[in-house]
VOVEXTI-922446 format. One record per atom (N, C-alpha, C): residue in three letters; atom name; x, y, z. Coordinates in steps of 0.001 Angstrom, whole numbers. Each point is the difference from the previous one (the first is absolute). Layout:
<rs>
residuo,atomo,u,v,w
ala,CA,X,Y,Z $
...
</rs>
This chain:
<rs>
residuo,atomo,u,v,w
unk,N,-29241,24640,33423 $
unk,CA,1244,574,-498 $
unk,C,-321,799,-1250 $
unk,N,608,1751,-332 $
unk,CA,-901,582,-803 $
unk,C,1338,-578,-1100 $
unk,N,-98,359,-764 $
unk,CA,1053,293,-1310 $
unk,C,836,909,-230 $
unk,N,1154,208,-86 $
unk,CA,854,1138,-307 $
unk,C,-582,1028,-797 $
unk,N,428,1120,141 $
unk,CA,-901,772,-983 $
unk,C,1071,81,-1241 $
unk,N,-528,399,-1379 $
unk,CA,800,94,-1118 $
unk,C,244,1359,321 $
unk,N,1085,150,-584 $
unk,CA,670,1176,-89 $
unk,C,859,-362,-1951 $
unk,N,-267,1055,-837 $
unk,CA,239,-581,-899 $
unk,C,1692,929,-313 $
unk,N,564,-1211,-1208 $
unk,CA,1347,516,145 $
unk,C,384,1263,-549 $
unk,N,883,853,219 $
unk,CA,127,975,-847 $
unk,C,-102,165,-1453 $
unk,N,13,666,-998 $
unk,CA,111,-489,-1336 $
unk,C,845,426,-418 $
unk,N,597,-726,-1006 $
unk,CA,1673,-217,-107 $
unk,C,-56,-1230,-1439 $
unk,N,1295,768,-399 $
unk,CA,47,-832,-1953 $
unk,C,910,-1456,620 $
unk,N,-350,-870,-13 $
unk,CA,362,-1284,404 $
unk,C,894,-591,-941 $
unk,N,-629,623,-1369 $
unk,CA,714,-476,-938 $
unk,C,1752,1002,-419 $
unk,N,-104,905,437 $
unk,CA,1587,1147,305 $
unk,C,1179,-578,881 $
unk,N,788,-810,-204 $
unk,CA,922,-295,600 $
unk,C,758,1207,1183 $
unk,N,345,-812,1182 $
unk,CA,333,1056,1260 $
unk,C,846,-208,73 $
unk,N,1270,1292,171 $
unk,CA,1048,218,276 $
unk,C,631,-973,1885 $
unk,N,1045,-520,-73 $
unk,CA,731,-167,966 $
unk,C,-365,1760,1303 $
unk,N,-670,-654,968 $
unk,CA,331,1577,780 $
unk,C,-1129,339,-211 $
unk,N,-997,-457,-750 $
unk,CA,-1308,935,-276 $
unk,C,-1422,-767,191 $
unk,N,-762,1020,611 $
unk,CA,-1361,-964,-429 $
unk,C,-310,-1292,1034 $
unk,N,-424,-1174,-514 $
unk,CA,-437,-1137,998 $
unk,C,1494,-403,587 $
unk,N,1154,-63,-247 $
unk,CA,1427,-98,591 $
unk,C,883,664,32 $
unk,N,-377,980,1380 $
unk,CA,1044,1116,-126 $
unk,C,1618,-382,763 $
unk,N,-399,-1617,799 $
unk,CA,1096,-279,118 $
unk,C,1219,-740,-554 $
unk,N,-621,108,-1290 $
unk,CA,951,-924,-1012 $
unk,C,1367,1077,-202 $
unk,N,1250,-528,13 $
unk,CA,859,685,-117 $
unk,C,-190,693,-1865 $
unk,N,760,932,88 $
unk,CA,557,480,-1399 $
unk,C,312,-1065,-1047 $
unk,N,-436,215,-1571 $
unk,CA,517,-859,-831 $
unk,C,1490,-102,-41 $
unk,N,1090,860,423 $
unk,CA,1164,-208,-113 $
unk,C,666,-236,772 $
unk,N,-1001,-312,1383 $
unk,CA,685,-523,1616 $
unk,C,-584,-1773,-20 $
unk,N,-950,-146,-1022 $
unk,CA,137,-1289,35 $
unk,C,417,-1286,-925 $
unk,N,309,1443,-1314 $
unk,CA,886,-1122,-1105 $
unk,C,1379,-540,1178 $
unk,N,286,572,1102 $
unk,CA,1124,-583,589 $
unk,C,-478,-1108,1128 $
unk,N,-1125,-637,309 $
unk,CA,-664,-1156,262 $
unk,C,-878,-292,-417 $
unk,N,283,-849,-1200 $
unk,CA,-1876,-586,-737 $
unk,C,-810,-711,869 $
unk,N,891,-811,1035 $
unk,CA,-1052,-814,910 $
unk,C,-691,830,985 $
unk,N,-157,1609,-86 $
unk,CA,-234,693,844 $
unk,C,-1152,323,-509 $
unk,N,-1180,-197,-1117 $
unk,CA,-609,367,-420 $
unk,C,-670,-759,-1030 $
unk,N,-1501,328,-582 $
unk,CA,-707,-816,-457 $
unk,C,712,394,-1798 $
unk,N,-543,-948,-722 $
unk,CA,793,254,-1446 $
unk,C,-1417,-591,-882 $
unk,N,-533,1333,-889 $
unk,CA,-1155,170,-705 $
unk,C,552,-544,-2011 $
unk,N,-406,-742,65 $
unk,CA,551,-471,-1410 $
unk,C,-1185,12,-882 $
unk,N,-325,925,-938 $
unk,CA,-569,211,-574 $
unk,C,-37,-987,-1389 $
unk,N,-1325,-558,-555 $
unk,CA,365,-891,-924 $
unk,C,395,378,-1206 $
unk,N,82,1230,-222 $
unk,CA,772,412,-1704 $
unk,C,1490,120,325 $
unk,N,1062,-316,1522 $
unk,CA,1008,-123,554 $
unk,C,1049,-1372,-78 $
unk,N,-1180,-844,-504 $
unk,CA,725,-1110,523 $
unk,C,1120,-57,-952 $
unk,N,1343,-1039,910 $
unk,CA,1522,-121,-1101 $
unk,C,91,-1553,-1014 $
unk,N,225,393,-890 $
unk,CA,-234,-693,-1267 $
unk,C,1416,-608,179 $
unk,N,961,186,1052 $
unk,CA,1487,-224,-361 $
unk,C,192,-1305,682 $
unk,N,-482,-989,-328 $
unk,CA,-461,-1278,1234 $
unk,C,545,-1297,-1004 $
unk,N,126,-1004,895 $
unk,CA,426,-1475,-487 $
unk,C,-893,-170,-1409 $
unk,N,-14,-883,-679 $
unk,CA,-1129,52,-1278 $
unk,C,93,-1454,-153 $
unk,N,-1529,-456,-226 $
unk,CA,432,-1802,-1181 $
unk,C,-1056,471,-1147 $
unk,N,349,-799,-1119 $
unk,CA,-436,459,-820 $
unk,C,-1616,8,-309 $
unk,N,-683,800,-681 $
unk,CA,-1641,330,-242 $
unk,C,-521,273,1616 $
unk,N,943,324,544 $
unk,CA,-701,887,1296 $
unk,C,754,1136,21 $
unk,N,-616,1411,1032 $
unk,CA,264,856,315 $
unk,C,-18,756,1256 $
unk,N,1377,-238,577 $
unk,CA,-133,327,1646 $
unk,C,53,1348,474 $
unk,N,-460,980,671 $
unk,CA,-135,945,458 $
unk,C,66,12,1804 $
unk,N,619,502,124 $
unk,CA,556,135,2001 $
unk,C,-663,1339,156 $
unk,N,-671,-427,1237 $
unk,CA,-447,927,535 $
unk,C,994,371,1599 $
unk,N,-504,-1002,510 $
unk,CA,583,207,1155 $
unk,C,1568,-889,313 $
unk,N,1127,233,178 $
unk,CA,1356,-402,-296 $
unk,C,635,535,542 $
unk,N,1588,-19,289 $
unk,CA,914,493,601 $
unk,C,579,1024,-735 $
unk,N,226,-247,-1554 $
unk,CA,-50,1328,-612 $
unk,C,-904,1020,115 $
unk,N,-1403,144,-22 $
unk,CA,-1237,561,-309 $
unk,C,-537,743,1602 $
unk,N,328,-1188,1274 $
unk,CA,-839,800,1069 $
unk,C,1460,-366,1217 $
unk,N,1083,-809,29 $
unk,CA,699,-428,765 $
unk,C,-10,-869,547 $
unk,N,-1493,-926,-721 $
unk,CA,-282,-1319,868 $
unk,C,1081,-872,316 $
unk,N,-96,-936,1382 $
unk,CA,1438,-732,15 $
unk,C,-717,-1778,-135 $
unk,N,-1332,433,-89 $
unk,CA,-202,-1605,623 $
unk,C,-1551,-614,-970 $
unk,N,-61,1031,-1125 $
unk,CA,-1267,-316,-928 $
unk,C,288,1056,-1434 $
unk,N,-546,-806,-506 $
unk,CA,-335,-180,-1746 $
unk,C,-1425,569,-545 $
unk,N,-496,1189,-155 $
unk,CA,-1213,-604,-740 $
unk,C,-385,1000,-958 $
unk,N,-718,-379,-1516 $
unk,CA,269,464,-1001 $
unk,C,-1190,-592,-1246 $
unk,N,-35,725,-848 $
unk,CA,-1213,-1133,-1089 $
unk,C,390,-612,-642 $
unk,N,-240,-700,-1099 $
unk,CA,919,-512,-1095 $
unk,C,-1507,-178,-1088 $
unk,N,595,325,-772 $
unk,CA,-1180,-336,-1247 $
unk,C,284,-961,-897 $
unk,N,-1034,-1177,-505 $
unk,CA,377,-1024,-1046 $
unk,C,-906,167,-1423 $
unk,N,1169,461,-843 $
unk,CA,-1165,321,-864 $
unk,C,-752,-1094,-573 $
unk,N,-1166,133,-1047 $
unk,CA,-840,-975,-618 $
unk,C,783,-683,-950 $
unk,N,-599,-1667,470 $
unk,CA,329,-914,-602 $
unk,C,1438,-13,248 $
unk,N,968,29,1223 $
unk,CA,1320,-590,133 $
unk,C,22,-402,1275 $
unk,N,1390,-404,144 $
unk,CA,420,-764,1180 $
unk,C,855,377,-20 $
unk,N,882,63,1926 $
unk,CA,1160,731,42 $
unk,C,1018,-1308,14 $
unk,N,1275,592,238 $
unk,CA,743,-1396,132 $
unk,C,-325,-361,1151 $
unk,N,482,-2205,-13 $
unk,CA,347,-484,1492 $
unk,C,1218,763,585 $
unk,N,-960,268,1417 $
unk,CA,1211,708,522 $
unk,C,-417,-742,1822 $
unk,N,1098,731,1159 $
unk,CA,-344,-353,1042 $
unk,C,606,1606,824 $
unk,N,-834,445,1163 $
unk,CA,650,849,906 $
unk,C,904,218,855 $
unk,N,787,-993,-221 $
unk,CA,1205,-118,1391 $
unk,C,-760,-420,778 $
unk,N,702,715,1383 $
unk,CA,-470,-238,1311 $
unk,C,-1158,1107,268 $
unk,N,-1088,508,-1091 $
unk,CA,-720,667,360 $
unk,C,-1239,-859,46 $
unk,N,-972,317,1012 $
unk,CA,-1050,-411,144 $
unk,C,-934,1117,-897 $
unk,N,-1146,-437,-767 $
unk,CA,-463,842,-962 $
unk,C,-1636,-280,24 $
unk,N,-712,1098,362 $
unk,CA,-1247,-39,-131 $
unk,C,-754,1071,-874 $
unk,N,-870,-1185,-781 $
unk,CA,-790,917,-946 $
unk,C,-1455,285,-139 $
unk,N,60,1059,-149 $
unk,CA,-1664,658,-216 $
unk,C,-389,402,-989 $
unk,N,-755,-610,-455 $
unk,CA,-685,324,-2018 $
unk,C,-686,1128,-56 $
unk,N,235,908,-679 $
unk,CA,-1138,1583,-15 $
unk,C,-666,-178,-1296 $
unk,N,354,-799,-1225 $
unk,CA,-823,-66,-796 $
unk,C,871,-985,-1012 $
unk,N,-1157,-683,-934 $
unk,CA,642,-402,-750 $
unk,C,-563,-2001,455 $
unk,N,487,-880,-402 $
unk,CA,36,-1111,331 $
unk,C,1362,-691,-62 $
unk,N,903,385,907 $
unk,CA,1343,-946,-559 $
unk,C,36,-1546,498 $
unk,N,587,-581,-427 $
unk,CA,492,-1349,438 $
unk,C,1458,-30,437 $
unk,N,385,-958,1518 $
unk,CA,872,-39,155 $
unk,C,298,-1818,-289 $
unk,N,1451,-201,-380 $
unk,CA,226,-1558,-322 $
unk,C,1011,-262,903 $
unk,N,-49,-1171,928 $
unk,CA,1036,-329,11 $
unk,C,182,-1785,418 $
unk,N,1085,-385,352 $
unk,CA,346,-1721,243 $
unk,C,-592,-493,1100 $
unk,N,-1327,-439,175 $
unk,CA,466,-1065,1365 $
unk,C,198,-1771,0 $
unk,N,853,238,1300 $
unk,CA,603,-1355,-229 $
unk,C,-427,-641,1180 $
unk,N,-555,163,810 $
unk,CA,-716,-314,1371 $
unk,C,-587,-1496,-112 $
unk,N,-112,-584,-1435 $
unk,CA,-703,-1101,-397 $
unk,C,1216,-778,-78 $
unk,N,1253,147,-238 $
unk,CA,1233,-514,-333 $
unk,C,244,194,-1163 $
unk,N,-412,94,-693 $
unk,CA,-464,420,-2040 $
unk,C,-400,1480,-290 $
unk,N,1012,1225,-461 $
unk,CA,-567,1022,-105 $
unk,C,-734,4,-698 $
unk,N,-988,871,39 $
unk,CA,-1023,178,-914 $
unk,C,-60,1488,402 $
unk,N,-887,624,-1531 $
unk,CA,237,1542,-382 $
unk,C,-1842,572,756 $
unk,N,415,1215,714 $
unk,CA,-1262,184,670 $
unk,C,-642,1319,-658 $
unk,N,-1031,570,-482 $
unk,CA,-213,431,-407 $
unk,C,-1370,1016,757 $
unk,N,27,1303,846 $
unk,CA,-867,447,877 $
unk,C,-80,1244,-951 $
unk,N,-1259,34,-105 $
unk,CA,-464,1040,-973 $
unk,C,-969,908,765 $
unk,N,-20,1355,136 $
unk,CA,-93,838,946 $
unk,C,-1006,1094,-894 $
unk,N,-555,1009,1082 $
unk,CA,-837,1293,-539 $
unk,C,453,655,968 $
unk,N,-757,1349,-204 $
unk,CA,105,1498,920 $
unk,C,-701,-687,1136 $
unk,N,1039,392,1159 $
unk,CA,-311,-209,1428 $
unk,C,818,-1371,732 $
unk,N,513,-335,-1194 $
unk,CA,710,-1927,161 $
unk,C,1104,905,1287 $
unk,N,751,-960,228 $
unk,CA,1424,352,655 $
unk,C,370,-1592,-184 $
unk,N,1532,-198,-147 $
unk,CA,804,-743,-277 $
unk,C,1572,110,766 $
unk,N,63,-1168,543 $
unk,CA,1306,-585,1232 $
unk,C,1100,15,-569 $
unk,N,1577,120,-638 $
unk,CA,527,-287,-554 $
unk,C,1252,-498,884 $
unk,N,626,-1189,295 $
unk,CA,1061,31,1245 $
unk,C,1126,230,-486 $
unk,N,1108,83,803 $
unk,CA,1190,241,-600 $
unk,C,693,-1052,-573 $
unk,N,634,210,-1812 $
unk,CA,886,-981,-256 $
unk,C,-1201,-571,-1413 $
unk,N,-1340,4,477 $
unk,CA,-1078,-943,-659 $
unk,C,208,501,-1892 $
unk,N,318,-1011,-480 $
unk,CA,131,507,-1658 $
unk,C,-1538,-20,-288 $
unk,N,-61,1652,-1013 $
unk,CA,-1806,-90,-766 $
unk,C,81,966,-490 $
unk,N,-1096,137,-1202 $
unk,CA,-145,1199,-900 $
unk,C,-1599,595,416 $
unk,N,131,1065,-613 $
unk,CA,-1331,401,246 $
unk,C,-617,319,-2108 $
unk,N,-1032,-427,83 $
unk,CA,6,-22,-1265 $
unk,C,-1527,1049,-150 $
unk,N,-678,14,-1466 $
unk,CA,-1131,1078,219 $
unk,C,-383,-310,-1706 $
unk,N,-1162,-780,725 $
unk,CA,-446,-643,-1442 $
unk,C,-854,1096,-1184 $
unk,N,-531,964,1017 $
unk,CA,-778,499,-690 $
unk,C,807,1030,-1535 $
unk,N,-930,-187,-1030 $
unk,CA,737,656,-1040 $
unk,C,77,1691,-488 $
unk,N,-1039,312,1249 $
unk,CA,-512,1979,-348 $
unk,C,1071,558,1455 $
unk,N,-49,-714,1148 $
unk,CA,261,933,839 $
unk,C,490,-592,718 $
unk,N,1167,824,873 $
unk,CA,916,-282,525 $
unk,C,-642,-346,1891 $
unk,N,850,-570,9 $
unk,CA,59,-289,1729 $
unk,C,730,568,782 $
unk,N,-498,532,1324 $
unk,CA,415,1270,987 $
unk,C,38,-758,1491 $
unk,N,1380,-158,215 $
unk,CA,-360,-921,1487 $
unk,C,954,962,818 $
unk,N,-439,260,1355 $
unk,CA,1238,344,1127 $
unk,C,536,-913,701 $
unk,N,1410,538,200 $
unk,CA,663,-1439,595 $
unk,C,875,907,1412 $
unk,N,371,-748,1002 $
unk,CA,538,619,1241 $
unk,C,679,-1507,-18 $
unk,N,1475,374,845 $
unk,CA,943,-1096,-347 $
unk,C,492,513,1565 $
unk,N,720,-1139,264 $
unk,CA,935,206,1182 $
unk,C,1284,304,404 $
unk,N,184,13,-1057 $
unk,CA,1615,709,-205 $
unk,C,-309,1389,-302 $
unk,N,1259,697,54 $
unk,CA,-298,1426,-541 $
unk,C,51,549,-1647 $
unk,N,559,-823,-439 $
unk,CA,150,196,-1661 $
unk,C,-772,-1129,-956 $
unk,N,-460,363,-887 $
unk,CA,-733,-892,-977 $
unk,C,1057,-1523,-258 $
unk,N,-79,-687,381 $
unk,CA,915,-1344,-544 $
unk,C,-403,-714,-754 $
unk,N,642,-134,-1336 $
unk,CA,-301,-598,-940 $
unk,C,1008,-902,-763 $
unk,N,-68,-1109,446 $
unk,CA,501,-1503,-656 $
unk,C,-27,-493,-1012 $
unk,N,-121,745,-1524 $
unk,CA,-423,-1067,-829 $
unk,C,178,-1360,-404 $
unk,N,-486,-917,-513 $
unk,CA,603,-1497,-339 $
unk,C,-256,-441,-1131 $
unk,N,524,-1111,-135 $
unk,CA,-149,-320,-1338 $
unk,C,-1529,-1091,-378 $
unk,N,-451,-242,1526 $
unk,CA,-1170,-780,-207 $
unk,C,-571,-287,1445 $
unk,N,-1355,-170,-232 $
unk,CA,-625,-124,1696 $
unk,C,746,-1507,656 $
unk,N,1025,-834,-765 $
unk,CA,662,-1289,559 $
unk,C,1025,673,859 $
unk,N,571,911,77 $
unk,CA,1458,837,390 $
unk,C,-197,-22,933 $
unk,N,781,-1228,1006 $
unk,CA,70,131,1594 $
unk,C,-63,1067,682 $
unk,N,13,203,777 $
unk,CA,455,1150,1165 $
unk,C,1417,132,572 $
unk,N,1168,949,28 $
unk,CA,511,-614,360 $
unk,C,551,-587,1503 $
unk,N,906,-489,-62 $
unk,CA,411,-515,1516 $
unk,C,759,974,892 $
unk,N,-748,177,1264 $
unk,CA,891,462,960 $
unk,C,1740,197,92 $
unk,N,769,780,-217 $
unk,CA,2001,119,216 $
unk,C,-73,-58,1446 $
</rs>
């Protein structure tokens, strides 16, 4: 069996953003035939884009990337949040969002209660670049960031469509009960 032969690709600025209609997708509709279906099309979020206009707890900083405001998402969350050095955000919990995290830099710690023993006790998983972290829905915890020069950079993708943010008054603050 011989090998395909190379044929090499045209040359072309990769780095020049392509018009709707042009170039490698000429069948992408018009930019103004598809602001009238976002789910009709891919949505490029550039990271000097992201929206600062998001849930907040305190000594963190949430940024949405992908959202129902931002791309039309109906069924996901996902966005960075930064913790600066030497703080902790408040106890808080996500609703009914399921929340997963991915560390890009930094070392944060996440805290929270388990009671699985019958006796809560405070858990303390301390993370680096490349960690990822489970968060379920309802679960009270802070994310804290010991270090004193530099801040911590984690991405988070949630299951709801909007950032949900619970604050509390302490990682003891039940969950509440089903209406």
């Amino acid at each position: 069996m011989s090998a395909a032969p190379h044929h090499p690709a045209p040359a072309t600025d990769r780095t020049a953003p392509t018009c709707a209609g042009e170039g490698f997708h000429p069948h992408l509709p018009a930019p103004d035939a598809a602001a009238q279906d976002p789910a009709a099309r891919l949505h490029h979020v550039r990271a000097g884009e992201l929206d600062g206009d998001t849930a907040q707890s305190g000594g963190m900083r949430r940024f949405a990337a992908i959202s129902g405001r931002t791309v039309g998402s109906e069924k996901l969350w996902m966005g960075q949040t930064h913790v600066a050095p030497a703080t902790a955000s408040s106890d808080h919990h996500h609703g009914e969002s399921e929340t997963a995290i991915h560390v890009v830099s930094g070392h944060p710690e996440f805290v929270f209660l388990d009671d699985s023993s019958g006796e809560p006790v405070e858990v303390r998983l301390r993370t680096g670049p490349g960690d990822y972290v489970f968060v379920p829905p309802y679960v009270p915890h802070r994310e804290e960031n010991p270090d004193p020069e530099h801040e911590a950079v984690v991405v988070i993708a949630r299951s709801t469509q909007e950032a949900i943010v619970v604050n509390l008054p302490s990682l003891h603050t039940p969950p509440p009960t089903a209406s």
